[in-house]
C-alpha positions in Angstrom: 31.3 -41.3 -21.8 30.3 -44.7 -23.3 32.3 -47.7 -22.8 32.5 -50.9 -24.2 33.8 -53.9 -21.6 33.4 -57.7 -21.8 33.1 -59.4 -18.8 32.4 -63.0 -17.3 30.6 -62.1 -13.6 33.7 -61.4 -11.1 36.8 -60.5 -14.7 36.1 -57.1 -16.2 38.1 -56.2 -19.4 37.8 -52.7 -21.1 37.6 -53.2 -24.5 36.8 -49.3 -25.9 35.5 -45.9 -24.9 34.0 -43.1 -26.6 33.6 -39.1 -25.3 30.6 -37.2 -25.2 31.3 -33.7 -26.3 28.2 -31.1 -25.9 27.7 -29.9 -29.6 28.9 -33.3 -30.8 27.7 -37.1 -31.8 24.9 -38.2 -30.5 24.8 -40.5 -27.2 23.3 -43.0 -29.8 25.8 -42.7 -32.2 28.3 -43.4 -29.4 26.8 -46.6 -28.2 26.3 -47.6 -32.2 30.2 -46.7 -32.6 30.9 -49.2 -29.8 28.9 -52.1 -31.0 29.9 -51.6 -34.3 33.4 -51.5 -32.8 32.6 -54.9 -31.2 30.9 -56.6 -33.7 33.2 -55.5 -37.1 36.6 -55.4 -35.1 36.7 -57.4 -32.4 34.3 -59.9 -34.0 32.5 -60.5 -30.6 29.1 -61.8 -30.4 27.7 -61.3 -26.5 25.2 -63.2 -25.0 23.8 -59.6 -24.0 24.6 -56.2 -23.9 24.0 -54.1 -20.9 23.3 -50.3 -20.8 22.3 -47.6 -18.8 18.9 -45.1 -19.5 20.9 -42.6 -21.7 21.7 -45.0 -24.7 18.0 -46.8 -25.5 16.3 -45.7 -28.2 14.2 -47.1 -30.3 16.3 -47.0 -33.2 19.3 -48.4 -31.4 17.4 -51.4 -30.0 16.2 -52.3 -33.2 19.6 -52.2 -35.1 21.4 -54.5 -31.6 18.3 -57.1 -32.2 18.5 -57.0 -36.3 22.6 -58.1 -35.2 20.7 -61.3 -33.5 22.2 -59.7 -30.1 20.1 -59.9 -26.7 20.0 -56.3 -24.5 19.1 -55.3 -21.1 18.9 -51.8 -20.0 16.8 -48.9 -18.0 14.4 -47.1 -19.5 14.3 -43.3 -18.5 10.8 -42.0 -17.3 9.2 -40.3 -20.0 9.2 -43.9 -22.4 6.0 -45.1 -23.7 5.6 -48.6 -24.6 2.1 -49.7 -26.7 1.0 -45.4 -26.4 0.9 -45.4 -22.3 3.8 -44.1 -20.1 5.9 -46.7 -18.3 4.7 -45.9 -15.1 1.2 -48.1 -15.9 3.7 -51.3 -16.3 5.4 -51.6 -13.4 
């Protein structure tokens, strides 16, 4: 499930969730429902947006930076950043 929820450090709202169905959307077209959700409804414009390893790809971080918005998330193991696996960053 993807959820969408503003929040200032100790206040947590929930603003929207969507379902993951096996057979259905996409986990990135979830998280691009959400910010789209955020950015076209609500009109909000974070100072980042936080997410766990199942929603980063690269298409999905492109289209949050091209919306001038900041991200932090997890990478799952088997990411590659410049052709090498992540393990040869840490």
């Amino acid at each position: 499930m993807g959820r969408l929820v503003w929040t200032d450090g100790p206040i947590r709202i929930p603003l929207a969730f969507r379902v993951w169905q096996k057979g259905g959307a996409a986990t990135y077209d979830l998280a691009w429902a959400l910010r789209r959700y955020a950015r076209n409804r609500l009109r909000c414009t974070p100072a980042f947006g936080l997410f766990d390893s199942w929603y980063p790809s690269k298409k999905l971080l492109k289209r949050i930076r091209d919306y001038g918005w900041y991200f932090v998330c997890q990478l799952q193991q088997n990411r590659r950043f410049e052709g090498r696996a992540l393990r040869y960053y840490k």
